[in-house]
N, C-alpha and C positions, 0 to 999 in steps of 0.2 A: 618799209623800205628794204631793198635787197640791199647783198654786201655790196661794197664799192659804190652807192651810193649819197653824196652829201646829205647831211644832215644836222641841221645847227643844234645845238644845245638848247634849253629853255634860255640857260645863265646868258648865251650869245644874243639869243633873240630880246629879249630884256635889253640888252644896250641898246640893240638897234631900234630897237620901239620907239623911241624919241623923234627919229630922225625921218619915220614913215609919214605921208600925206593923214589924217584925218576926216579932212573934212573932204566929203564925193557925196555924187547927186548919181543921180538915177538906179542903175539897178545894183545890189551889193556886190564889195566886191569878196574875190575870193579869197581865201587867208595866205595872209603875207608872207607868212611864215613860208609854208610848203613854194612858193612863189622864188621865193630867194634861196632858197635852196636847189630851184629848180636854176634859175638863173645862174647858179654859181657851178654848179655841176654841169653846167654847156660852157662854162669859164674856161672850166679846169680839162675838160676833156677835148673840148675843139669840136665839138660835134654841131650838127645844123639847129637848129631851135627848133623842125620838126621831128629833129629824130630823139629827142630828151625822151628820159622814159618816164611813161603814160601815170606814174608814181606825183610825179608834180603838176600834173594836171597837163593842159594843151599847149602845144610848142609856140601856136598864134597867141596864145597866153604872156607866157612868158617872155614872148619878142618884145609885145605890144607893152608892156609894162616897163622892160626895159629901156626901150626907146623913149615912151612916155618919161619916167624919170628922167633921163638922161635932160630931155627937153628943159623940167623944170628944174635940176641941178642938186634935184635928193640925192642922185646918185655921187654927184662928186660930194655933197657934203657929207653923207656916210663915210666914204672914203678918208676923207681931209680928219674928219674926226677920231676915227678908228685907228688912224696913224698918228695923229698926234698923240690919246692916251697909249698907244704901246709902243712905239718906235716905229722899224721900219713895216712895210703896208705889206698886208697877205701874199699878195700876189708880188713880188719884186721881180722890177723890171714889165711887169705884164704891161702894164699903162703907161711908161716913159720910157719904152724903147719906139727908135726914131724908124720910120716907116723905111719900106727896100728902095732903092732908086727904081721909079716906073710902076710904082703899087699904085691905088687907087685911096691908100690911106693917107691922111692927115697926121702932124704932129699933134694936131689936139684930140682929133676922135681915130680910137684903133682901129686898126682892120678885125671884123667880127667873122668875116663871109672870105673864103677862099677864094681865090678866081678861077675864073670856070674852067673846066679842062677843055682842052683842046683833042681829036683824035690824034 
């Protein structure tokens, strides 16, 4: 990993381990680890899910896993969890700030994706 970017601890990933899917069919998947670290590092930066660097593997990767979670709600139970043992949640504010008037975001699901530019 280059400077600046994310990189969980073993001790981190250890917590999270509980909270990760298990059981999948067809071909392996990749490790979760570097996975979440990828996803957290396009969190933190605002950057596109194709442009993550090549360090966490493919940005289709990383979308597609997110989204997936998101789907079956590992993602908020990480979350819900993580903040209850420590107080307040990593990211404060990142996930219960209320969308702009006229965004394309929801109260429930954030804006991930800028809106396009215009010339």
């Amino acid at each position: 990993m280059e400077e600046g970017q994310f990189r969980l601890t073993e001790e981190q990933f250890e917590r999270l381990a509980p909270y990760l899917p298990t059981k999948t069919r067809g071909v392996p998947r990749v490790d979760d680890r570097r996975v979440i670290c990828g996803i957290v590092q396009v969190l933190k930066s605002g950057c596109r899910w194709v442009d993550a660097p090549a360090a966490y593997g493919p940005g289709k990767a990383l979308c597609n896993r997110f989204v997936r979670w998101a789907d079956k709600g590992i993602r908020q139970g990480i979350f819900q969890a993580l903040a209850a043992a420590e107080g307040p949640a990593a990211f404060p504010g990142r996930f219960s700030r209320r969308p702009k008037p006229g965004s394309r975001c929801s109260a429930a699901t954030p804006c991930l994706r800028p809106a396009p530019r215009l010339l």
